[in-house]
C-alpha positions in Angstrom: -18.7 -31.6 11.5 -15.4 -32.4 9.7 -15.9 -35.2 6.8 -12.6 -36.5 5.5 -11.9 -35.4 2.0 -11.3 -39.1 1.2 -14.5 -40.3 2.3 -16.0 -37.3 -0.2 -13.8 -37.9 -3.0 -15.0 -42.2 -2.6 -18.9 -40.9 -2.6 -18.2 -38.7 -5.8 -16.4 -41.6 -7.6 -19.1 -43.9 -6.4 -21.8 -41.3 -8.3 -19.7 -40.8 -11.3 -19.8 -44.3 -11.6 -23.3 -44.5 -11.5 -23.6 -41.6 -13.7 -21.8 -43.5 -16.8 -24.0 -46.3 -16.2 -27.2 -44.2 -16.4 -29.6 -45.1 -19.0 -31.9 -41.9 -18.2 -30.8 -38.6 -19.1 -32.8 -37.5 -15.8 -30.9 -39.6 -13.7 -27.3 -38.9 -14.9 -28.6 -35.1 -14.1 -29.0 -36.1 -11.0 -26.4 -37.9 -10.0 -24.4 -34.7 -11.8 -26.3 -33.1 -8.9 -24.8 -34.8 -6.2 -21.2 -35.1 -7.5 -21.8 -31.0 -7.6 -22.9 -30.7 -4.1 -20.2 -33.0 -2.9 -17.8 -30.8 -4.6 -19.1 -27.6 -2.8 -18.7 -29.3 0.2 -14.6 -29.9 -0.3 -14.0 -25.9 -1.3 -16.2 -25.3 1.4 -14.0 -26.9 4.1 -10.9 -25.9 2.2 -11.5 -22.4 2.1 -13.9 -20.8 5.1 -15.6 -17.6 3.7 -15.6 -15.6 6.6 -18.6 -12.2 6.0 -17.7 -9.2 7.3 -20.1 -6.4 7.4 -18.2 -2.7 7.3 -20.4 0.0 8.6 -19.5 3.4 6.5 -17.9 5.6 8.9 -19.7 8.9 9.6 -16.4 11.0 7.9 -17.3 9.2 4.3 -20.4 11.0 3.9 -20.4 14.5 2.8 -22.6 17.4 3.6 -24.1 17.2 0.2 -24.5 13.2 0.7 -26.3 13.6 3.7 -28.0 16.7 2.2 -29.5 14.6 -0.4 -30.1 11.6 1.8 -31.9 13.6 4.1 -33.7 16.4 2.3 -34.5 19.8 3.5 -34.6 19.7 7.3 -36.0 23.3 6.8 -39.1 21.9 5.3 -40.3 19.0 7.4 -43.6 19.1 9.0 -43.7 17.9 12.4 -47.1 15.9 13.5 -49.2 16.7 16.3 -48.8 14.4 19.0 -50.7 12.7 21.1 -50.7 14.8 24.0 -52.1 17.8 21.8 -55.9 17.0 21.1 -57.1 18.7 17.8 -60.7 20.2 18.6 -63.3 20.6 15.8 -67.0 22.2 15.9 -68.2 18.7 14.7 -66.3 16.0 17.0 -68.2 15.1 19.4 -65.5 13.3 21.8 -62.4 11.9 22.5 -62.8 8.9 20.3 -62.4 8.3 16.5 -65.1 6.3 16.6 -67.6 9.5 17.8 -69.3 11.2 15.1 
């Protein structure tokens, strides 16, 4: 939704204003507030931040990077699975719950 910049600058001059004519410290804060938010809002529209996320690409990591990220390969355990039931003396089943 565009809103003119006129109609903003009006709203802010409108709360300044107000804010010279406050009597409470708490209320020219927040009237500061608003003149603030209305003031985002202009740079806002005038400028469009556009985010770009840049995945590294796989040539900017180093052996020794991905060494260290990764850790000895040589040394990792790999966990029974499922399909490979352990069997003990004491197990009496299939369950976890069967003792």
């Amino acid at each position: 939704m565009d809103i003119p910049i006129s109609k903003l600058l009006s709203k802010m001059e409108a709360e300044l204003t107000k804010a010279k004519n406050s009597q409470s410290e708490k209320d020219r804060r927040e009237r500061i507030v608003v003149i603030q938010s209305l003031c985002e809002l202009i740079l806002d529209e005038k400028s469009p931040q556009v985010q770009t996320i840049t995945s590294p690409s796989s040539s900017s990591i180093s052996p020794a990077e991905l060494q260290k990220m990764m850790g000895n390969m040589a040394t990792v355990v790999k966990n029974p699975s499922s399909s490979e039931a352990r069997k003990e003396d004491d197990a009496n089943g299939d369950s976890l719950f069967d003792f």
